[in-house]
VEXDREN-2710 file (C-alpha; in Angstrom, 1 decimal):
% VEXDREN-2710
k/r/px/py/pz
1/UNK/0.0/0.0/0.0
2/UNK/1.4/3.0/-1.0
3/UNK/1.6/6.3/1.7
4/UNK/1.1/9.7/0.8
5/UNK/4.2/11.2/1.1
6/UNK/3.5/14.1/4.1
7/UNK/1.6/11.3/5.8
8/UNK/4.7/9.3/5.5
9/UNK/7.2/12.3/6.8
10/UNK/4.4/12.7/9.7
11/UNK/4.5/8.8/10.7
12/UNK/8.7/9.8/10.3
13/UNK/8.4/12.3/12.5
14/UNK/6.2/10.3/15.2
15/UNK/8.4/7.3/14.9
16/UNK/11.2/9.1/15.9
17/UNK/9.9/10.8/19.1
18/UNK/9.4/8.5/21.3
19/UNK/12.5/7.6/23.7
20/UNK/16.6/7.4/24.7
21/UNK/20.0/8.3/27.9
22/UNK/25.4/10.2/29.2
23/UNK/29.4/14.9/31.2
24/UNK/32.5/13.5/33.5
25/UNK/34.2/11.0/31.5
26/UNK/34.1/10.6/27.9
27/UNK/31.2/8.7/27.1
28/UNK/31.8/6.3/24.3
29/UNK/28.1/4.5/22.2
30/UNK/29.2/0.8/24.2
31/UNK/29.0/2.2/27.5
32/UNK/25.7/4.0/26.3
33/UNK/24.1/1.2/25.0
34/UNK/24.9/-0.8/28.1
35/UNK/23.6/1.9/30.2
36/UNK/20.3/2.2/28.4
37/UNK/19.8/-2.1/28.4
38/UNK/19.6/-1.7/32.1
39/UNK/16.2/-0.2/31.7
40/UNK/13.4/-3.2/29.4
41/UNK/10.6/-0.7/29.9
42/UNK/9.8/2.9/30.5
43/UNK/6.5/5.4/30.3
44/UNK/6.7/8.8/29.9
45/UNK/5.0/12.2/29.1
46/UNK/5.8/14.5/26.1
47/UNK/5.4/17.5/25.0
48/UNK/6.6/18.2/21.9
49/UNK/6.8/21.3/19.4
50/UNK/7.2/21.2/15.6
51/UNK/8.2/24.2/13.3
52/UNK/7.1/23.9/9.9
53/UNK/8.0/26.4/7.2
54/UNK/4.7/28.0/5.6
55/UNK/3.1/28.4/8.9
56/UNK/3.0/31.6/11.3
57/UNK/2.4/29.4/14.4
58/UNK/4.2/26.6/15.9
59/UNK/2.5/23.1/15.9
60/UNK/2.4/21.8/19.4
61/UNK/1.2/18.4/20.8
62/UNK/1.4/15.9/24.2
63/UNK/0.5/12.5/25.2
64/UNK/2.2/9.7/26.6
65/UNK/4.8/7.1/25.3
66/UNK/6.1/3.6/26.0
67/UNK/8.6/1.2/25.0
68/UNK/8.7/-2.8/26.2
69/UNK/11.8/-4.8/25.3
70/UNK/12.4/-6.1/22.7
71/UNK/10.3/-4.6/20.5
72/UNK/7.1/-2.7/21.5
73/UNK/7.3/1.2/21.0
74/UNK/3.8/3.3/21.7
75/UNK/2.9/7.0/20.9
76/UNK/-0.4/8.5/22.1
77/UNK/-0.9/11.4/21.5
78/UNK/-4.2/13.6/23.6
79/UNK/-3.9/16.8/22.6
80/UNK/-4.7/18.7/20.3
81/UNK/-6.8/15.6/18.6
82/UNK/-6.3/12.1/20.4
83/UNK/-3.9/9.6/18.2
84/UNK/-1.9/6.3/18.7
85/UNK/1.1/4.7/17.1
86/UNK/2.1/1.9/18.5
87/UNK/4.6/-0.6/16.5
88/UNK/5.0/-4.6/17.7
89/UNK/7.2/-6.7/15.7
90/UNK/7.3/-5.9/12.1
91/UNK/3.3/-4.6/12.1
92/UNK/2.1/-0.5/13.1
93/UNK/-0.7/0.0/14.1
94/UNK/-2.0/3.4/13.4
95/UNK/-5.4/4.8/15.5
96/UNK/-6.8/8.5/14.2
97/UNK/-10.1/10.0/13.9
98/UNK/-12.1/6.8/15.2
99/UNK/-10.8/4.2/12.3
100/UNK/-7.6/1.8/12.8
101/UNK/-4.9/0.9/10.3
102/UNK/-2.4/-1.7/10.2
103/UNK/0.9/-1.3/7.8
104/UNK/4.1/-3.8/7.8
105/UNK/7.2/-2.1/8.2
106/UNK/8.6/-4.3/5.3
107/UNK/6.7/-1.7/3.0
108/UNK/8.0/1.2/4.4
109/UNK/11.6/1.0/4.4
110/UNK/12.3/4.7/5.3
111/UNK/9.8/4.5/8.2
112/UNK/11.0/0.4/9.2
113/UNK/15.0/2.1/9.4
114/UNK/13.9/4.9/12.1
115/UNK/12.1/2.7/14.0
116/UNK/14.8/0.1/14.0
117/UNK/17.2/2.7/15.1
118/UNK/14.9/4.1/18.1
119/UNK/14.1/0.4/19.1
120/UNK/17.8/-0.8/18.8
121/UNK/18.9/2.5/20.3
122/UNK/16.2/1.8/23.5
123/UNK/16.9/-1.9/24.1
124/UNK/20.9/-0.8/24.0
125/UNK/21.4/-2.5/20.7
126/UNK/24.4/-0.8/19.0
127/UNK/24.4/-3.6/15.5
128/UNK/20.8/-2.3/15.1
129/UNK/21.6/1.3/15.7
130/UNK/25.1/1.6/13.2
131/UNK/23.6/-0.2/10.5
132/UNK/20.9/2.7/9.6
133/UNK/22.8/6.0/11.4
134/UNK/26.3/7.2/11.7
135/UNK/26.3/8.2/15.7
136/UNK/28.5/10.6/18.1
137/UNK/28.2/10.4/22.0
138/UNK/28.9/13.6/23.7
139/UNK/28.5/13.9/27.6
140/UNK/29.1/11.1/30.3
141/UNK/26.1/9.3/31.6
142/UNK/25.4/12.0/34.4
143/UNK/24.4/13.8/31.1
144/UNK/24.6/12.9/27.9
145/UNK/23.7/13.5/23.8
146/UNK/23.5/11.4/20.8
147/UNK/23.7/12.1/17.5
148/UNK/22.2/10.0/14.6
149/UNK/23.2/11.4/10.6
150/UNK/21.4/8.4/8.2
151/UNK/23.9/6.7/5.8
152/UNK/21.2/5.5/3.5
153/UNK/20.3/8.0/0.6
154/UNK/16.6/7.8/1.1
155/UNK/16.5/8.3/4.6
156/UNK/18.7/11.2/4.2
157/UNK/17.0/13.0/1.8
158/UNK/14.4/12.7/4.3
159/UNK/15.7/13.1/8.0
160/UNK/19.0/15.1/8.5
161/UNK/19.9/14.2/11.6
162/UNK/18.2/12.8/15.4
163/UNK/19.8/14.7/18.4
164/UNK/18.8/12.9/21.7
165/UNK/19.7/13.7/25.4
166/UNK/19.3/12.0/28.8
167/UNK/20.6/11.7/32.0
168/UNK/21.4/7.9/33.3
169/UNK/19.0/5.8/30.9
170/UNK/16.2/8.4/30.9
171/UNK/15.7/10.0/27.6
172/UNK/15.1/14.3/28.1
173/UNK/14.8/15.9/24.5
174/UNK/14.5/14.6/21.3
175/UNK/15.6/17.0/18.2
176/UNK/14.5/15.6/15.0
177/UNK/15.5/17.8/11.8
178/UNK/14.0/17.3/8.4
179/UNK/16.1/17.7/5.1
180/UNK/13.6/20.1/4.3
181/UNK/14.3/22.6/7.2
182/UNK/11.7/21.6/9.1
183/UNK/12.2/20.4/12.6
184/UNK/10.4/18.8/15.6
185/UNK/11.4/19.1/19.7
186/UNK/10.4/17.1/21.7
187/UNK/10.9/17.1/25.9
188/UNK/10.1/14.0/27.8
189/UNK/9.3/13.6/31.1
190/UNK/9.3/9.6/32.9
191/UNK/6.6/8.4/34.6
192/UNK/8.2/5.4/36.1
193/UNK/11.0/5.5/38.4
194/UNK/14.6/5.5/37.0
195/UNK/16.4/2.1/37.8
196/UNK/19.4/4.0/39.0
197/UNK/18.0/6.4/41.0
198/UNK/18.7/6.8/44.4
199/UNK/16.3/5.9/46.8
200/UNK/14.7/9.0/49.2
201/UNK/16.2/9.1/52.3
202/UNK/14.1/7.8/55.0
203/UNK/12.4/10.2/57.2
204/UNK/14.4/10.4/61.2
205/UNK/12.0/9.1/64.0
206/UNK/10.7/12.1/65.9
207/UNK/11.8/12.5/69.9
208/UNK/10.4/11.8/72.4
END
């Protein structure tokens, strides 16, 4: 089945926005990925902005998102208009406006290469990660940024580059910059506890 083409750069967009975590000591992508395996599943808020040339306002949207290891990565969106996308396996499920589609990734090879990158990049899977992106680590992982620059053509001519930050395995901001100019921020905010966080201290028994 063949997408139109802004509702394929929209699924790109969504796809893309949805999850990742490093400054002290050079951070290098290993000790990343090993630091985000730690955590198999994570909920979150977003709230994310999108500038699109042509238009006087700035597109703004929030909702929630999930990821399970391996391989389950959800997007729902509740405001403005409520929307899911929510990818198992090889099959999206799309929910907008009432009515439910499904598409295989296998037909969408663009939008099957970002989502392998996000899901490889979330279960700490590097081999899935290099073989769509070229990446760069900055930070350590008190506080850390990842870059992702395509190497295939198509994708390229699509996506310029993914900029992610995070503290520990907790994915903060997500940059997403289109070829076009266009670009999408989004800043995410975890629902469930980090795995590394350090517990509250426990409140001191009152005197007597």
């Amino acid at each position: 089945m063949k997408m139109p083409r802004l509702e394929r750069r929209s699924l790109l967009l969504a796809a893309t926005l949805a999850f990742v975590a490093g400054p002290a000591a050079a951070l290098e992508l290993a000790e990343l990925m090993a630091l985000l395996a730690q955590r198999r599943s994570g909920e979150a808020r977003f709230s994310e902005q999108r500038f699109v040339s042509g238009l006087d306002q700035t597109l703004r949207f929030g909702g929630t998102l999930s990821f399970t290891a391996p391989d389950r990565l959800a997007r729902h969106t509740l405001t403005p208009r409520p929307e899911s996308f929510v990818v198992e396996g090889n099959r999206l499920t799309l929910e907008r406006g009432g009515r439910s589609r499904q598409l295989l990734l296998d037909s969408q090879p663009e939008l099957a290469a970002m989502v392998a990158a996000l899901r490889g990049t979330l279960s700490g899977d590097a081999s899935a990660l290099q073989q769509h992106f070229r990446s760069a680590v900055g930070g350590s992982a008190a506080q850390w940024s990842l870059t992702l620059v395509p190497l295939e053509h198509r994708l390229l001519a699509v996506v310029r580059q993914l900029r992610i930050e995070g503290v520990q395995s907790d994915l903060h901001t997500v940059e997403v910059q289109l070829a076009d100019g266009d670009r999408s921020v989004m800043t995410i905010e975890p629902i469930t506890p980090h795995a590394n966080a350090p517990l509250p201290p426990k409140p001191r028994a009152s005197g007597p």
